[in-house]
OpenMM code with the backbone's topology and positions (N, CA, C; nanometers):
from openmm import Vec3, app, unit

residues = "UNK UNK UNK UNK UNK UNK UNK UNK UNK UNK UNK UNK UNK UNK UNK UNK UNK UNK UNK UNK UNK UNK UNK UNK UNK UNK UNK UNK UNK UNK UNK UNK UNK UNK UNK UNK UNK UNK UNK UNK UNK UNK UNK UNK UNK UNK UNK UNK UNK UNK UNK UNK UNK UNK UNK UNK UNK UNK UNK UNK UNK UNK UNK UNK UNK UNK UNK UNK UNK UNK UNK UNK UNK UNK UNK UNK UNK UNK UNK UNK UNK UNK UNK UNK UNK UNK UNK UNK UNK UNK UNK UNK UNK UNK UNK UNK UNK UNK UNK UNK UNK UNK UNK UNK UNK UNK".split()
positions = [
    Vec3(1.9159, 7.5437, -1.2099),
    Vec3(1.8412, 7.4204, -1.1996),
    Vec3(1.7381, 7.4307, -1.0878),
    Vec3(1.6468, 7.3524, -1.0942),
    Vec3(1.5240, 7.3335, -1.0105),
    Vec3(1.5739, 7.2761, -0.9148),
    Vec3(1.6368, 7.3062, -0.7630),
    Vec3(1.6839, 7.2128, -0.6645),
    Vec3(1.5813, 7.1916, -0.5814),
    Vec3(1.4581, 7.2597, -0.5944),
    Vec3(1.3463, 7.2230, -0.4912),
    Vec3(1.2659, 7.1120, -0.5457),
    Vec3(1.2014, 7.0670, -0.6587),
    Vec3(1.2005, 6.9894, -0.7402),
    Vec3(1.2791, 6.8694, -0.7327),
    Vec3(1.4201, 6.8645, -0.6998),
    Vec3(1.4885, 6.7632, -0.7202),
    Vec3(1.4636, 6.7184, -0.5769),
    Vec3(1.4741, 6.8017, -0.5080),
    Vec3(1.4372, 6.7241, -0.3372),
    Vec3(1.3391, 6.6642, -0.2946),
    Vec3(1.2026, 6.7265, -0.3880),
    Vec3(1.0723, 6.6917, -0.3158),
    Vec3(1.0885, 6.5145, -0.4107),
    Vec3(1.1733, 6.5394, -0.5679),
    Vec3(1.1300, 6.3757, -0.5462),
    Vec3(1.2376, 6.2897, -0.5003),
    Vec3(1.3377, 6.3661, -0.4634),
    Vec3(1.4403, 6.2537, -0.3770),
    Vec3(1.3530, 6.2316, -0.2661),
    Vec3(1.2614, 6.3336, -0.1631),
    Vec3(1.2115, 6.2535, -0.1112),
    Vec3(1.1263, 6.1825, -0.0908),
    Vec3(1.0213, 6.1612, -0.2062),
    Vec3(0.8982, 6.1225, -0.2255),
    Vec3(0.9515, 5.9349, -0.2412),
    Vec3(1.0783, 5.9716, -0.3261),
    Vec3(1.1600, 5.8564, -0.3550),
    Vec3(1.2017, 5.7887, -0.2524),
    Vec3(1.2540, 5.8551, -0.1525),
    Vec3(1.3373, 5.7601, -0.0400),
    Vec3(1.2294, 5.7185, 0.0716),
    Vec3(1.1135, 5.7926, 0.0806),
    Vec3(1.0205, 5.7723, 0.1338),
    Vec3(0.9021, 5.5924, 0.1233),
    Vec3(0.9146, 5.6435, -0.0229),
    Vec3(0.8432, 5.4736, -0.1073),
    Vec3(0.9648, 5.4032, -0.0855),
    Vec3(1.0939, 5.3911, -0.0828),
    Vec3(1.1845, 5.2991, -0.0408),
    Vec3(1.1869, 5.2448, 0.0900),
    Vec3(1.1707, 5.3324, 0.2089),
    Vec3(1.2023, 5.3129, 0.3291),
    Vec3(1.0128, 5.1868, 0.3427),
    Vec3(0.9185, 5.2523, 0.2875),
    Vec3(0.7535, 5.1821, 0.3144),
    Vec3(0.7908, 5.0269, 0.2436),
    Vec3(0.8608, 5.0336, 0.1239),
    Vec3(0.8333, 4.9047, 0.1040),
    Vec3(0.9879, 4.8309, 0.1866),
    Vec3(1.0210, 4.8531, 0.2471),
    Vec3(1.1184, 4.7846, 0.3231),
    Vec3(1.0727, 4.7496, 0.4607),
    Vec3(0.9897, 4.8497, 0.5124),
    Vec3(0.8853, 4.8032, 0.6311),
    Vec3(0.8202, 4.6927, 0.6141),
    Vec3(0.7662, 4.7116, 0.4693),
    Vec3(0.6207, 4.6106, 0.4419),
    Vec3(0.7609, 4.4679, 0.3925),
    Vec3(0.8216, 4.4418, 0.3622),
    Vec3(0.9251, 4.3151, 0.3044),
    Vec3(0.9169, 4.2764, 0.4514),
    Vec3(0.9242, 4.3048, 0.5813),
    Vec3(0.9988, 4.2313, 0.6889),
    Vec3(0.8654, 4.1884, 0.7163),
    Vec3(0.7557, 4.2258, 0.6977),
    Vec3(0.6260, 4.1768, 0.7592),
    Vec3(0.6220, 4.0243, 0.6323),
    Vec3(0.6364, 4.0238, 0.5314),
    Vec3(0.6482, 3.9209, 0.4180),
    Vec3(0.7528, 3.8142, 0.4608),
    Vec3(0.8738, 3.8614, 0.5163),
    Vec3(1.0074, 3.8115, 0.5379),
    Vec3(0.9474, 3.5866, 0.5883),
    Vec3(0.8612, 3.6072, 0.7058),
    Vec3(0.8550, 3.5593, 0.7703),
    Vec3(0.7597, 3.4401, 0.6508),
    Vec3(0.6477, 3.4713, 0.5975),
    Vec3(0.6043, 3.4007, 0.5175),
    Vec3(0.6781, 3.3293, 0.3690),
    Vec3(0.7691, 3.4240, 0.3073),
    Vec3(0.8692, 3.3713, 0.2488),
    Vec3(0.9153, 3.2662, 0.2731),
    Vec3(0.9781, 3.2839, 0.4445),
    Vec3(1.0757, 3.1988, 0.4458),
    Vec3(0.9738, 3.0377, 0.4399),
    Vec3(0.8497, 3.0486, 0.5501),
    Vec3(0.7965, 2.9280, 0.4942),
    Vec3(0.7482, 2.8685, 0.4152),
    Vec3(0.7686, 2.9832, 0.2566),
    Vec3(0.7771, 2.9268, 0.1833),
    Vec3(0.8893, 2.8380, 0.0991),
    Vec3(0.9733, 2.9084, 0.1672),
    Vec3(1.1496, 2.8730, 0.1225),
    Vec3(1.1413, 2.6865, 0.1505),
    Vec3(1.0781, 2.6846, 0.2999),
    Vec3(1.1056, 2.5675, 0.3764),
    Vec3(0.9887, 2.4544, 0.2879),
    Vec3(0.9003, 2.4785, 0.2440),
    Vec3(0.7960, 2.4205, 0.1853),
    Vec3(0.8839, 2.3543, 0.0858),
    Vec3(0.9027, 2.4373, -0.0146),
    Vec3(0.9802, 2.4359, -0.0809),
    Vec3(1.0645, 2.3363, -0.1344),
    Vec3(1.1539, 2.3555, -0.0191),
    Vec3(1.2787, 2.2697, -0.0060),
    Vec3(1.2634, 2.1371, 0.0317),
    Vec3(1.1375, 2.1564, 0.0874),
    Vec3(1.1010, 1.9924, 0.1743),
    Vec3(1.0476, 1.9104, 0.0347),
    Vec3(0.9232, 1.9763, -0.0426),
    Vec3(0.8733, 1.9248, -0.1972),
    Vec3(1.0132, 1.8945, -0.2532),
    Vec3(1.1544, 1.9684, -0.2742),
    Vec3(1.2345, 1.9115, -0.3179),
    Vec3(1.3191, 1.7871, -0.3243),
    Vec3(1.3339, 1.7625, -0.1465),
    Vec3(1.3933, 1.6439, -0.0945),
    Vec3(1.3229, 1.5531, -0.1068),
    Vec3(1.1766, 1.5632, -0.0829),
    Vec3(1.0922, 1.3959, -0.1359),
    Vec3(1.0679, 1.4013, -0.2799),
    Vec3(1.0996, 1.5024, -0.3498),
    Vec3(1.0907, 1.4469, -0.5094),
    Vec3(1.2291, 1.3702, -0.5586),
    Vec3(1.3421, 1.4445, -0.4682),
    Vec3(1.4739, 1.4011, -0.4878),
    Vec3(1.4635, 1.2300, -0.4459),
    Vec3(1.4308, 1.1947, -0.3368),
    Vec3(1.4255, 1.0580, -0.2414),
    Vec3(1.3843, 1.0266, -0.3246),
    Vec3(1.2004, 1.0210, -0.4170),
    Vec3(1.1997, 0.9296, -0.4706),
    Vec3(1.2143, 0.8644, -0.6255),
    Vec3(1.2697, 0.9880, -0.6571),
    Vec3(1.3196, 0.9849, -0.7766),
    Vec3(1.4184, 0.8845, -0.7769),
    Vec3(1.5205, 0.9258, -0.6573),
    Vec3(1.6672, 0.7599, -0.5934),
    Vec3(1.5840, 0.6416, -0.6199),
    Vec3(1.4666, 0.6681, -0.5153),
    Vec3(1.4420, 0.5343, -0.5145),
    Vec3(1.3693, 0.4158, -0.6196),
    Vec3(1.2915, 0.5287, -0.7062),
    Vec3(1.2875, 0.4424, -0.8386),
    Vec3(1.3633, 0.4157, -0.8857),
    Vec3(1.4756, 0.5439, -0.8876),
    Vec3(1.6319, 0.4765, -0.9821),
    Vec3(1.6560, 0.4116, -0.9899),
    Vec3(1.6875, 0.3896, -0.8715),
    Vec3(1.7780, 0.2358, -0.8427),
    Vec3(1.7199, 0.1171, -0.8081),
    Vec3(1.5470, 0.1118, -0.7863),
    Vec3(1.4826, 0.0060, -0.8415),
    Vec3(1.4756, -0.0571, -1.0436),
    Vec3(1.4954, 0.0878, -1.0848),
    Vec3(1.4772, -0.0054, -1.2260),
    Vec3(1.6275, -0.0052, -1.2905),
    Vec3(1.7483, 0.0710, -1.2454),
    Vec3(1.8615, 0.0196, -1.2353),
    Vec3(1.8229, -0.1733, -1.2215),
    Vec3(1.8259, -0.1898, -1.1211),
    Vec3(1.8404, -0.3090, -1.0506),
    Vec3(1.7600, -0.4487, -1.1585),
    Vec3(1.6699, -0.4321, -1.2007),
    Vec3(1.5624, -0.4600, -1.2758),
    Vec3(1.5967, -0.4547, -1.4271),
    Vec3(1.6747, -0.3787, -1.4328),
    Vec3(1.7169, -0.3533, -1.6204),
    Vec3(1.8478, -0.4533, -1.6055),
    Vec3(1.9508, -0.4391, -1.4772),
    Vec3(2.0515, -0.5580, -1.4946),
    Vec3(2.0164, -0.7148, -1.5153),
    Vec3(1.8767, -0.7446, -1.3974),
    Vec3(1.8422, -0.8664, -1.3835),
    Vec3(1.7871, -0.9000, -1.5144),
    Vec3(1.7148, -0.8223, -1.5435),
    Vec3(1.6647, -0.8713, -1.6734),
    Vec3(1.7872, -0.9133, -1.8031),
    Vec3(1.9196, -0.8381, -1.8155),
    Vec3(1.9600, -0.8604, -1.8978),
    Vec3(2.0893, -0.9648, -1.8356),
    Vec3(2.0898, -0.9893, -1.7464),
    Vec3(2.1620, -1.0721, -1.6891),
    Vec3(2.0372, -1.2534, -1.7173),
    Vec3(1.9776, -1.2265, -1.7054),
    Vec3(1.8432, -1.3118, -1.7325),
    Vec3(1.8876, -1.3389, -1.9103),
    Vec3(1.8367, -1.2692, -2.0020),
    Vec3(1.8541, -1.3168, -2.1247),
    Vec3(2.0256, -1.3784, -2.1864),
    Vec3(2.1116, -1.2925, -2.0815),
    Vec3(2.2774, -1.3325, -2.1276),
    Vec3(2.2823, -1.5176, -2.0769),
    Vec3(2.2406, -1.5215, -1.9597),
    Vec3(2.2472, -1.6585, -1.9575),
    Vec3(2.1567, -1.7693, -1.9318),
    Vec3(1.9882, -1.7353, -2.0099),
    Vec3(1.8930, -1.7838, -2.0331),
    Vec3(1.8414, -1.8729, -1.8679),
    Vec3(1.8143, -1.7610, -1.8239),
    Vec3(1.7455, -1.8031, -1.6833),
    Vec3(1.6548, -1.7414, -1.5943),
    Vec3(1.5690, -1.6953, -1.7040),
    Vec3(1.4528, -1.6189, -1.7089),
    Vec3(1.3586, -1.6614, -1.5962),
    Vec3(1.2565, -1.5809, -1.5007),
    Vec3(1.3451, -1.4471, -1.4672),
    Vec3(1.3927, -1.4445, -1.3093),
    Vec3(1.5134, -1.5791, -1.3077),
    Vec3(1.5289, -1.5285, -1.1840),
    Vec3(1.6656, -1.4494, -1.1405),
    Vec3(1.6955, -1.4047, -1.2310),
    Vec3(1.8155, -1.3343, -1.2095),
    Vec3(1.7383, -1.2068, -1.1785),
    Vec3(1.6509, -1.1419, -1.2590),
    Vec3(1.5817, -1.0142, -1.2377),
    Vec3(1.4423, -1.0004, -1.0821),
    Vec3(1.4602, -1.1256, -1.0439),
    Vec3(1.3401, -1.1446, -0.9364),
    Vec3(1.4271, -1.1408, -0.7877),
    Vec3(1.6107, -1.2035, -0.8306),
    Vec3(1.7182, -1.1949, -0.7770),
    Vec3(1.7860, -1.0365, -0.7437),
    Vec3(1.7407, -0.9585, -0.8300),
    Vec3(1.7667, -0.8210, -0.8221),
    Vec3(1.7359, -0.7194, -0.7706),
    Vec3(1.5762, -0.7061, -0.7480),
    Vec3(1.4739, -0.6721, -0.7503),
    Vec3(1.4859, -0.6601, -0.5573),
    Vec3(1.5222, -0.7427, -0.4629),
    Vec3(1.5703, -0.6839, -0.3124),
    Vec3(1.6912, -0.5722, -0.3107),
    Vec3(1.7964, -0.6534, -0.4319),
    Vec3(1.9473, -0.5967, -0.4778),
    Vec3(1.9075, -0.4299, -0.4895),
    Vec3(1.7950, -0.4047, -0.5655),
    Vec3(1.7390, -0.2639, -0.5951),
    Vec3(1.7118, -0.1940, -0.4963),
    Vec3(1.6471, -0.2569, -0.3932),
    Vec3(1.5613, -0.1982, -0.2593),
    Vec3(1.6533, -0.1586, -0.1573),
    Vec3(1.7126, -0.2630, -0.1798),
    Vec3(1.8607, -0.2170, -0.0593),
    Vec3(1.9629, -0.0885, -0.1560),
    Vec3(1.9933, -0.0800, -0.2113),
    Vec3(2.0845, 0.0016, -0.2969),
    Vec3(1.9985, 0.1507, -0.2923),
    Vec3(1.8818, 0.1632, -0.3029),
    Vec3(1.7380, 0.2680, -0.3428),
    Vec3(1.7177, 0.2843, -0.1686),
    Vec3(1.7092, 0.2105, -0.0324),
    Vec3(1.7545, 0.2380, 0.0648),
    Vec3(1.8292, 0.3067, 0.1241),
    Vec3(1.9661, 0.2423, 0.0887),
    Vec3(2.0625, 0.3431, 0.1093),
    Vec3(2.0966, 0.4452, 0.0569),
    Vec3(2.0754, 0.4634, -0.0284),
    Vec3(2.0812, 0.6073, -0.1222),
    Vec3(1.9862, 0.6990, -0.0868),
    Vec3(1.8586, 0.6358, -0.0051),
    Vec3(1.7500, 0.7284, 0.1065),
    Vec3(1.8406, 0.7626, 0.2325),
    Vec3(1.8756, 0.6857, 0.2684),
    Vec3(1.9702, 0.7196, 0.3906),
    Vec3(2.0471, 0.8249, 0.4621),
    Vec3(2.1725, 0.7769, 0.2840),
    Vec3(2.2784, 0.8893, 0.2526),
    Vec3(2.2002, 1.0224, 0.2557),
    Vec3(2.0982, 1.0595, 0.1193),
    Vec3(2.0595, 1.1599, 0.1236),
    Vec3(1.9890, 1.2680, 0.2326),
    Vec3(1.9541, 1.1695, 0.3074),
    Vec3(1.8557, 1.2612, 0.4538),
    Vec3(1.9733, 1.2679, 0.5161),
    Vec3(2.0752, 1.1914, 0.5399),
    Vec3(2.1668, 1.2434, 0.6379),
    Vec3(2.1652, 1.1558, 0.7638),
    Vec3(2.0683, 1.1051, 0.7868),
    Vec3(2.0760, 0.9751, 0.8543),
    Vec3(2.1464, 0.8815, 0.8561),
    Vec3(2.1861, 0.7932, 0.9517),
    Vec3(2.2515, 0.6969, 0.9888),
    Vec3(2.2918, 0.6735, 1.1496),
    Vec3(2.4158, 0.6074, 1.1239),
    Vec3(2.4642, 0.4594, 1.2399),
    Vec3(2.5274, 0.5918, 1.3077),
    Vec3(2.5868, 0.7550, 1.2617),
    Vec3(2.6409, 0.8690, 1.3302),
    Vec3(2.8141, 0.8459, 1.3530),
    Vec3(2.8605, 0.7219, 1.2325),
    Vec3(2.9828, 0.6920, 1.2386),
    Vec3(3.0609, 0.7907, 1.1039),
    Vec3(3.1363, 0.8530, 1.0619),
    Vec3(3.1923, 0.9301, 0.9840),
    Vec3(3.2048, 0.8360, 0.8484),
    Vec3(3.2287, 0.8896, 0.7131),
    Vec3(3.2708, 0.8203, 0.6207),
    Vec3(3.3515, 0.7268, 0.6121),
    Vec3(3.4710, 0.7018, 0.7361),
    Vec3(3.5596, 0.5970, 0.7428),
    Vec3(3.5422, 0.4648, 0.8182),
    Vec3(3.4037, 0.4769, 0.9030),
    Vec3(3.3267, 0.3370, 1.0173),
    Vec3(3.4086, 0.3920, 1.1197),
    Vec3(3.5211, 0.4416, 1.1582),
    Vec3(3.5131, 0.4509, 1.2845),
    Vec3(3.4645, 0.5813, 1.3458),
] * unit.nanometer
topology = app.Topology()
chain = topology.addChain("A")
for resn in residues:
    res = topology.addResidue(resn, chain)
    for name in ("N", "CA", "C"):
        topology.addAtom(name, app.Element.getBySymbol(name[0]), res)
């Protein structure tokens, strides 16, 4: 067998391995702010995705709470803070924010 051949491209090989592993750590750093970009576009699409939720949550009850006992529309105009506060806290929860008391209040 050709063992000189096999060496020159083991090392031609380990050579282009070791260059692009140099050149990844110079990238490393831009990645990551892209990682962080990223993640941040995620959490405010997440927030306000909640927070429409649970505004038209809130809004689809009033309304049909409105036609069940014909008192159009203030059951749904009644709701409609009910939404904001609920779509609030569910901003809250999700960032991680708060009063810094554990799941149990004390």
């Amino acid at each position: 067998m050709d063992d000189g051949r096999d060496q020159q491209d083991f090392e031609r090989r380990l050579a282009a391995a070791r260059a692009a592993a140099e050149g990844s750590g110079r990238h490393k750093r831009a990645r990551s702010e892209a990682g962080a970009a990223s993640r941040a576009i995620n959490l405010a699409m997440r927030l306000g995705v909640e927070l429409v939720a649970a505004m038209v949550i809130a809004v689809v009850v009033g309304w049909g709470l409105d036609r069940l006992f014909h008192t159009t529309p203030w059951l749904m105009i009644l709701m409609v803070p009910v939404g904001m506060a609920a779509g609030l806290r569910n901003l809250v929860r999700a960032t991680g924010t708060g009063s810094g008391t554990d799941k149990h209040g004390a």
